[in-house]
C-alpha positions as CSV (number, residue, x, y, z in Angstrom):
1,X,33.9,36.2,-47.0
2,X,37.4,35.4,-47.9
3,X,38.3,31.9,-49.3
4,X,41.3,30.9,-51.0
5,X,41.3,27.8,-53.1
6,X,44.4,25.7,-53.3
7,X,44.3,23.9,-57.0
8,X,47.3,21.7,-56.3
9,X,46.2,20.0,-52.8
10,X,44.9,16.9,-53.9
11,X,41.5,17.8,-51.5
12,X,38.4,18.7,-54.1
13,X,37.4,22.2,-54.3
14,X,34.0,21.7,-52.5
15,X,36.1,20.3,-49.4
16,X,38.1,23.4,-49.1
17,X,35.1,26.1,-49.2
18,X,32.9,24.1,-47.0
19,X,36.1,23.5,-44.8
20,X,36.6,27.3,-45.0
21,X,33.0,28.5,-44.2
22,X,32.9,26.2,-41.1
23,X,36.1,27.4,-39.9
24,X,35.0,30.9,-40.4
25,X,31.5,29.9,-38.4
26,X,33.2,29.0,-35.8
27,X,35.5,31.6,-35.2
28,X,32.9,34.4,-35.6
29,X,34.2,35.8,-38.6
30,X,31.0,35.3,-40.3
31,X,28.2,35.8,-37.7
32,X,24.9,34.0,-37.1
33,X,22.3,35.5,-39.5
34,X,24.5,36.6,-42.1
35,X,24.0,36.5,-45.8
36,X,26.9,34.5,-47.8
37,X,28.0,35.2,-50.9
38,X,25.9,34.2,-54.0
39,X,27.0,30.9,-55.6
40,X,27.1,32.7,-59.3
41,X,29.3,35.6,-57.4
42,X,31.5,33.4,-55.5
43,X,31.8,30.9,-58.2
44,X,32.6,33.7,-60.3
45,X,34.9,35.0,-57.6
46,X,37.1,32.2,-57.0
47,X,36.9,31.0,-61.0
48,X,35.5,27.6,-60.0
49,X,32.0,25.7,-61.5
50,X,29.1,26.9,-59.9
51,X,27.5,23.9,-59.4
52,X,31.1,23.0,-57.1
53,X,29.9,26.1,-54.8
54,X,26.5,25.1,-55.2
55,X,27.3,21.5,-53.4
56,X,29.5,22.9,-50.5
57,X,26.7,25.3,-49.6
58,X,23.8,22.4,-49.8
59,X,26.3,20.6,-47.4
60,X,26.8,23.2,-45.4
61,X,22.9,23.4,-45.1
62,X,22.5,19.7,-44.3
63,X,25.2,20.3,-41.7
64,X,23.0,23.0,-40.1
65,X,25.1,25.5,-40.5
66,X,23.3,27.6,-43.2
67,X,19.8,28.0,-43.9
68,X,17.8,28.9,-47.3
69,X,15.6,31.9,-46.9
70,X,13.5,31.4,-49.9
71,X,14.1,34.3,-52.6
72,X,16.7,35.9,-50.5
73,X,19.3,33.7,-50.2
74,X,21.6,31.7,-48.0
75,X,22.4,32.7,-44.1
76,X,24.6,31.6,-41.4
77,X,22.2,29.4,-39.6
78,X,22.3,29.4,-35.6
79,X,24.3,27.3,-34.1
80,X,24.1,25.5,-30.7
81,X,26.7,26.1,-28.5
82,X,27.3,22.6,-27.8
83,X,27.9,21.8,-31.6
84,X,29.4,24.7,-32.0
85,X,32.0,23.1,-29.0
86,X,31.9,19.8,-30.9
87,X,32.6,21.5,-34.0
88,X,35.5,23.7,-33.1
89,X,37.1,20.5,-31.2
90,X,36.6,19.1,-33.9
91,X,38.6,21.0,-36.2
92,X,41.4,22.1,-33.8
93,X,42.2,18.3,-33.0
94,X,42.5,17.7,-36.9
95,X,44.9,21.1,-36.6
96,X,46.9,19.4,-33.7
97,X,47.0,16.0,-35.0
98,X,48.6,17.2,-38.1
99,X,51.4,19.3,-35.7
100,X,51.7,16.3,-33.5
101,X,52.8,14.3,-36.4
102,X,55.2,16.7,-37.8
103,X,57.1,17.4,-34.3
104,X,57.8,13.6,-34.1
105,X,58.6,12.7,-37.7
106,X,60.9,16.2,-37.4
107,X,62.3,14.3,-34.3
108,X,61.4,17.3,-31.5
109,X,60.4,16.8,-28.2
110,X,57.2,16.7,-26.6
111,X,58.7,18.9,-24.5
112,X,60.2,21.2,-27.1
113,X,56.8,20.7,-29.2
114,X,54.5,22.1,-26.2
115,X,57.0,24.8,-25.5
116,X,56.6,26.2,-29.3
117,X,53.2,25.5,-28.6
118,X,53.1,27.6,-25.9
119,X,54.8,30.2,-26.8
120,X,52.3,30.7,-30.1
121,X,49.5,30.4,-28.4
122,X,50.7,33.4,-26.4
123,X,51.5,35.5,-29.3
124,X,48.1,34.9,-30.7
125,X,46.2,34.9,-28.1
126,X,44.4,38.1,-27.9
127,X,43.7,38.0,-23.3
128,X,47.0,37.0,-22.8
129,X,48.5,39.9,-25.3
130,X,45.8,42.5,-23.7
131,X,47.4,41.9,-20.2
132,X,50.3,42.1,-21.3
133,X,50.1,45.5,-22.0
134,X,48.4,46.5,-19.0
């Protein structure tokens, strides 16, 4: 599990890891059923108060998204495709809205905007690159 904690963002350090464990949830980087990190070790790991890791995985609990095995430790919990849906639209509008809102204060197009867009998406997009090649 790879986090990286930004001291200098103004958003509290809780926010970021659960931000970052959701985000790697959803994409399937961490997979349902997997262990997480210890608090001590990650708290150790990315020099923050335990107790700060300690609350974003209690969250992350509440949230559904992890589950306590008693004694063992913390797991990625299963997640219904339909929040899982929720949650990735979720996250990817946030992603958008803050793109949306730098294209028009930096004065571009929608046009222009969809057609960067578009053109990324391509790149990144894994089907689109494996056809590509065929």
């Amino acid at each position: 599990m790879l986090l990286e904690i930004n001291n200098h963002s103004g958003v509290p350090i809780y926010r970021q890891v659960i931000e970052q464990i959701k985000h790697q949830i959803m994409a399937g980087q961490l997979l349902e059923a997997q262990q997480l990190t210890s608090v001590r070790d990650l708290a150790a790991q990315l020099r923050v108060n335990p107790m700060t890791i300690s609350k974003a995985y209690a969250m992350l609990e509440a949230d559904g998204l992890l589950e306590r095995r008693r004694g063992i430790g913390l797991f990625v919990a299963r997640v219904q495709n339909t929040h899982k849906m929720q949650t990735q639209t979720r996250i990817l509008e946030g992603i958008l809205n803050q793109a949306a809102i730098t294209a028009a204060q930096f004065g571009f197009t929608e046009k222009q905007a969809m057609e960067m867009f578009e053109g990324l998406y391509k790149k990144y997009n894994s089907k689109t690159r494996d056809r590509s090649n065929e």
